[in-house]
C-alpha positions, 0 to 999 in steps of 0.5 A: 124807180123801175123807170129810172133803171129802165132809163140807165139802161137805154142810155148805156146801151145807147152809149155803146152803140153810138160812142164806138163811131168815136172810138174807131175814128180815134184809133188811127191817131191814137196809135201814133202817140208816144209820149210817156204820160200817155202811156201812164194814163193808158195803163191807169186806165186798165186798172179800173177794170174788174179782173180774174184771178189766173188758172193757178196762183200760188198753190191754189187753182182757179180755173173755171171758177166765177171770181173777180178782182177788184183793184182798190188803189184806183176804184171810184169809191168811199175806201175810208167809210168803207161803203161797200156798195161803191167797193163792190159795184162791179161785183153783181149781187153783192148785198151790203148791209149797214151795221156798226156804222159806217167804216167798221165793219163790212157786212156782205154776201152774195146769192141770198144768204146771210150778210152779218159780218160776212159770216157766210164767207171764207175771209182771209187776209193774204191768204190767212184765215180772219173768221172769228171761229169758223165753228162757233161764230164765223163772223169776221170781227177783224177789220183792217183799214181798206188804206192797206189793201191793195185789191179784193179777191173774190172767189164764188161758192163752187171755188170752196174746197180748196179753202173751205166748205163755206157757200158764200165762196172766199173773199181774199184782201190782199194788202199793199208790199210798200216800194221793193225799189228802194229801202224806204217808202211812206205813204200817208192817206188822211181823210176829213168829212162829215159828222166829224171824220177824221182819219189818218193812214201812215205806212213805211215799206221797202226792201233791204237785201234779202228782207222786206217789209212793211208797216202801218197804223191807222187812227180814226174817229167819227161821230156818226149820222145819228145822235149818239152814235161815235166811233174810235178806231186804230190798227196796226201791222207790221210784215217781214219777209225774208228771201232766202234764196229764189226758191224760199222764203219766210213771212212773219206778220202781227195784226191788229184791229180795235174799234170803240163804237158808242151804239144808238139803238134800234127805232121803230117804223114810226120813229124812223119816218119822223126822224131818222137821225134820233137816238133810243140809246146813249148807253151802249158800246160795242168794242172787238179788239182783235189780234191775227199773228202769221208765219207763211213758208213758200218753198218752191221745191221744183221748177213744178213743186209749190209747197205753203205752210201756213200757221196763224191764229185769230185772238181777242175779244168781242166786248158789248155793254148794253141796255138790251131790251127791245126799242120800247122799252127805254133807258130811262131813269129808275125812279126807285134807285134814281139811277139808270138800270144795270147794263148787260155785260157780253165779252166773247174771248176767241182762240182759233189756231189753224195750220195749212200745209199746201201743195200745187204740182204741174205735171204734163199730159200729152202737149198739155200742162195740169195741175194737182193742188192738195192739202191738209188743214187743222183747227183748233178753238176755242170760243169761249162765251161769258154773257148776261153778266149784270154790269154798273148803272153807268153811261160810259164804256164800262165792263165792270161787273157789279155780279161776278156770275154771269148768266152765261158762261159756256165754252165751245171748243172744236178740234177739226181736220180737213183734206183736199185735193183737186186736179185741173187736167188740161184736156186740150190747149183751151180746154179743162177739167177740174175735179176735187174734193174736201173731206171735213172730220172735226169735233165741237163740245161745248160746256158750261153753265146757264143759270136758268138751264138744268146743268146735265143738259148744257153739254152738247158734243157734235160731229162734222163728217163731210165729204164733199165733191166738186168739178168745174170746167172752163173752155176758151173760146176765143183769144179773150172769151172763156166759158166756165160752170161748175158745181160743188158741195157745201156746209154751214155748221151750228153755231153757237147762237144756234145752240143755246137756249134763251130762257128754260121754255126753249129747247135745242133738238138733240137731233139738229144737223149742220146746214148743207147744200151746193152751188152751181153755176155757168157763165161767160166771159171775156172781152171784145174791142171797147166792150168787157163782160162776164154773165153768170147762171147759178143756183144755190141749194141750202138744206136744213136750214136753222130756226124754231117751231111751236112744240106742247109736249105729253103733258101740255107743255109749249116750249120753243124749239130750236131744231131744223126748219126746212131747205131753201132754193136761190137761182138767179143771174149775174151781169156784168158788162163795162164798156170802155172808149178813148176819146182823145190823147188824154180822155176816156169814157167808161160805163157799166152795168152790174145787176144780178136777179135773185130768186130766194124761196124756201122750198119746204119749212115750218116756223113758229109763230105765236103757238102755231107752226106755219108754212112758210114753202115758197116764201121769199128767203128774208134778206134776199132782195129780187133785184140788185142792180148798179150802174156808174159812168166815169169820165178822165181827163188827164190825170182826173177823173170823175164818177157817177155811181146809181145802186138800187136794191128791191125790197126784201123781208125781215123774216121767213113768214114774209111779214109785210105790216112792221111791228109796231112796238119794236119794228123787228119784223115787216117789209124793207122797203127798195131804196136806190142811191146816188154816189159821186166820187172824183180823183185828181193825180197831182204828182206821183206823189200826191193825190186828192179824192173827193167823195160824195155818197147818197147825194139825193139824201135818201133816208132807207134802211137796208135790214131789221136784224133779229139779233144784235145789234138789236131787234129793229131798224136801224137807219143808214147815212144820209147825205155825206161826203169826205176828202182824202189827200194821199202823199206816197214818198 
């Protein structure tokens, strides 16, 4: 494998040396072509290009902050399956994990740190927050068609203060307007493939006077790449604005998300290398149906005054039915009720209000213009957690309890207030500083009943008092280079997970604290004749980080204790390097590398196992492979264009003690083997109003496994597709 990596990269830098002779030779002939479609392709051309967000944008400042932009309208990727390591292939670093199946849910994360749900992230959707409860569950269960999306915006750990205090950074999905030139517009994307897929995408969208709009549904269905495993699937949204007058406007907008996903179960290594298309479930579903309304207010005050205030909720439920025990124990029929045995019954029902009100001022220093962005926002939720109900011997979607007590029934509630401020002073003409800061004041309680918990030690009341700093700076060296650095605080609070006992022999630290730490980094970037790039140093310091240690008490007790466990250290490097060359009128080629180096270790820690507490100080962080790395090549002619895409990801570990031989019975700890795909995707432009993609992913058929999660949904593996492909027919009118 580390001969084929080493192969791409002598190619592409063979390509880089040996293709800008053609490059040049073309230049003087391509300066005298004029003709419209040229310049169409010309500029079709620009868009496949990773992007930065500019210095100021709306009411937040992003100078000196490592970000990308990613234009998912014209990008060589899967966007019905949602396959995130073609969406994020000029990303470096982005590690994606395989979950829910494929075009549900997106699982990522970046510098070692965690990818459920992309919980380590700040995620909004034009600027409005969709993490479930940022501090109960943070994970993004809300999931919107990437049809509607029309660039991915996103921002690294130091770029935090401004939206949050997370230390995955923010990742912003910017949805399509619909055609402002006239007062309607459709467009309709339908995407048929394998295992049954079927998918269709419809929007209207336009503008009449002073108002605009925009409004889709998608519906989708799919049996999956296991036995045993389908999905059903719709969202709907719709978006009005109002312009008032040049200075203000008014946006209301409703959005929905709901998927239905027949569940196959985990399997063990040996099961996984016989076939790893089997079933060890045929009873559980997973199902979150998820509601985000919004109102935004953009007021431009003053020719240098923006003010934005923004209300918005995320509301709905996360419902589960499962056989949940561990792959070797199986859903079988009982022989003594000659019935299957009752079914788990989790519904966890979200009530996040956030409110923002936010300001960006440009003032003058000198010669120069700065900036000054500041705010205040406010949370409040409610997460409110019914679990371990016992539900019917059933085999379909069923929630219906046959107790009416759960197990579990706690709420988790949290009032907080953040303020923020961060001046980007421009020191000279290519020359900036900025700094910031973000003081975090909030509340959780959380209460409740676990009937196998003494009551008077369920209730639990946490402070979240932090002040955290921050600076960037960025100089521009040249017309189209920039260097840029900066280093900024951050933290992670206690979930709700990390906070509730699984049985009476487990006990929380009444002491436990949130996780906190930094991101610093360095990079330069900028873009020179054919070549574009963007190189990036970082380190990540993750302190107090959560797990569970062996504890006998003054009676000779052992109990588990949850409390924590010790700081972990991610350094490594970024790389981005794209090479572009127009070879003819109407022909180009473009290649890129994308790899990042990860070195996750743990600093300091001790974790339980069996009854002893080991240490587990310069051990690999689990989930945090070496070595992430993409390389892809696309050729146009015309209005068509083909792709080539090779990810490869090093192995990584499933828990802190670095566990290599797979747990026999279960396969819920050991090695995850490397594993490197080959994506193909190919697009022709008919009209400009019909297009066709064509999509084939992990052409070679690789059968790989990219995590063994500890938690839902179930302790195991959990295989990722083999061999599929789609075809897409987009009609915009």
């Amino acid at each position: 494998m580390k001969k084929i990596l080493l192969i791409i990269q002598l190619l592409f830098v063979v390509l880089l040396t040996t293709a800008q002779q053609k490059s040049d030779a073309t230049k003087d002939s391509l300066a005298k072509i004029k003709s419209l479609d040229s310049v169409i392709f010309y500029s079709y051309l620009n868009q496949d290009k990773v992007k930065q967000l500019p210095a100021e944008q709306g009411t937040y400042v992003f100078a000196g902050k490592k970000n990308e932009v990613i234009s998912l309208t014209s990008i060589a990727a899967d966007i019905t399956n949602k396959t995130g390591r073609q969406v994020f292939a000029k990303v470096p670093g982005v590690f994606v994990y395989d979950m829910d199946g494929s075009g549900n849910q997106v699982n990522i994360a970046a510098r070692g740190l965690d990818p459920h749900r992309g919980w380590e992230f700040n995620i909004r959707k034009d600027g409005i927050i969709t993490n479930s409860d940022m501090y109960g569950y943070p994970a993004s269960h809300y999931s919107m068609p990437f049809e509607s999306i029309e660039r991915l915006e996103l921002v690294r750990g130091t770029g935090s203060l401004e939206y949050g205090a997370q230390f995955g950074g923010m990742l912003n999905y910017v949805t399509k307007q619909g055609d402002t030139t006239k007062p309607i517009s459709f467009e309709n994307i339908t995407t048929a493939g394998s295992f049954k897929l079927l998918s269709s995408y419809n929007a209207i969208g336009g503008k009449l006077g002073k108002f605009r709009y925009y409004a889709y549904f998608q519906r989708r269905s799919k049996d999956g790449y296991r036995k045993n495993e389908h999905t059903d699937a719709e969202a709907e949204s719709i978006m009005i604005s109002y312009e008032a007058s040049r200075r203000l406007s008014i946006r209301l907008e409703w959005a929905r998300s709901k998927y239905l996903y027949r569940i196959p179960g985990p399997l063990t290594d040996s099961m996984f290398y016989a076939d790893p298309r089997q079933a060890t479930r045929s009873r559980n579903y997973f199902s979150p149906d998820i509601h985000v309304p919004s109102a935004v207010i953009n007021w431009q005050l003053a020719h240098q005054t923006r003010l934005q205030f923004t209300a918005s909720a995320v509301l709905g439920r996360r419902n589960s039915v499962m056989w949940d025990k561990p792959t070797n124990i199986g859903d079988t029929i009982n022989l003594s009720t000659m019935q299957y045995n009752n079914r788990q019954v989790d519904i966890d029902r979200f009530n996040s209000y956030t409110a923002e009100l936010r300001l960006l001022q440009l003032y003058r220093t000198g010669k120069q213009t700065s900036s000054l962005a500041a705010g205040v926002q406010y949370m409040n939720n409610d997460l409110h957690r019914t679990q371990l109900g016992k539900g019917t011997t059933g085999s379909d979607y069923d929630l219906t309890l046959v107790d009416p007590v759960y197990g579990r029934d706690v709420h988790f509630k949290t009032k907080n207030i953040a303020l923020f401020v961060e001046n980007k002073l421009q020191v000279l003409h290519n020359l900036s500083v900025n700094v910031g800061a973000r003081v975090e004041i909030g509340k959780t309680d959380m209460s409740g009943k676990i009937v196998y918990y003494p009551d008077n030690q369920v209730p639990v009341s946490i402070d979240h008092h932090y002040p955290l700093l921050g600076i960037n700076i960025a100089y521009k060296a040249g017309k189209n280079t920039e260097l840029y650095g900066g280093i900024s605080q951050s933290y992670r609070p206690m979930l709700f997970k990390d906070l509730i006992p699984t049985s009476l022999y487990e006990k929380i630290d009444s002491t436990i604290k949130d996780s906190k730490g930094y991101n610093a980094e360095a990079g330069f970037r900028g873009s020179k004749s054919f070549l574009r790039w963007d190189v990036t140093a970082y380190l990540l310091q993750y302190n107090n980080r959560f797990g569970t240690l062996a504890i006998t008490d003054n009676t000779g007790t052992f109990y588990t204790y949850r409390t924590n466990i010790g700081n972990s250290l991610t350094k490594g490097l970024e790389i981005l390097l794209q090479a572009d060359w127009i070879l003819g009128s109407k022909t180009a080629l473009s290649v890129f590398t994308s790899t990042a180096f990860v070195h996750a270790r743990y600093t300091k820690g001790m974790v339980k196992s069996g009854n002893a507490n080991l240490n587990v100080a310069g051990n690999k962080v689990e989930s945090a492979p070496d070595l992430i790395t993409r390389n892809g090549a696309t050729i146009r002619v015309g209005k068509m264009s083909f792709s080539l895409l090779y990810s490869y990801t090093s192995e990584t570990f499933a828990d802190p003690l670095n566990t290599v031989a797979p747990l026999k019975s279960t396969g819920a700890i050991g090695l995850v083997p490397a594993y490197g795909l080959l994506d193909m995707n190919a697009a022709v432009k008919i009209s400009k109003n019909l297009e066709v993609k064509m999509s084939l992913n992990n052409c070679t058929n690789k059968q790989y496994f990219t995590k063994r999660p500890l938690f839902y949904p179930g302790p195991g593996v959990w295989s990722s597709d083999g061999r599929n492909g789609s075809v897409t027919v987009a009609v915009r009118l």
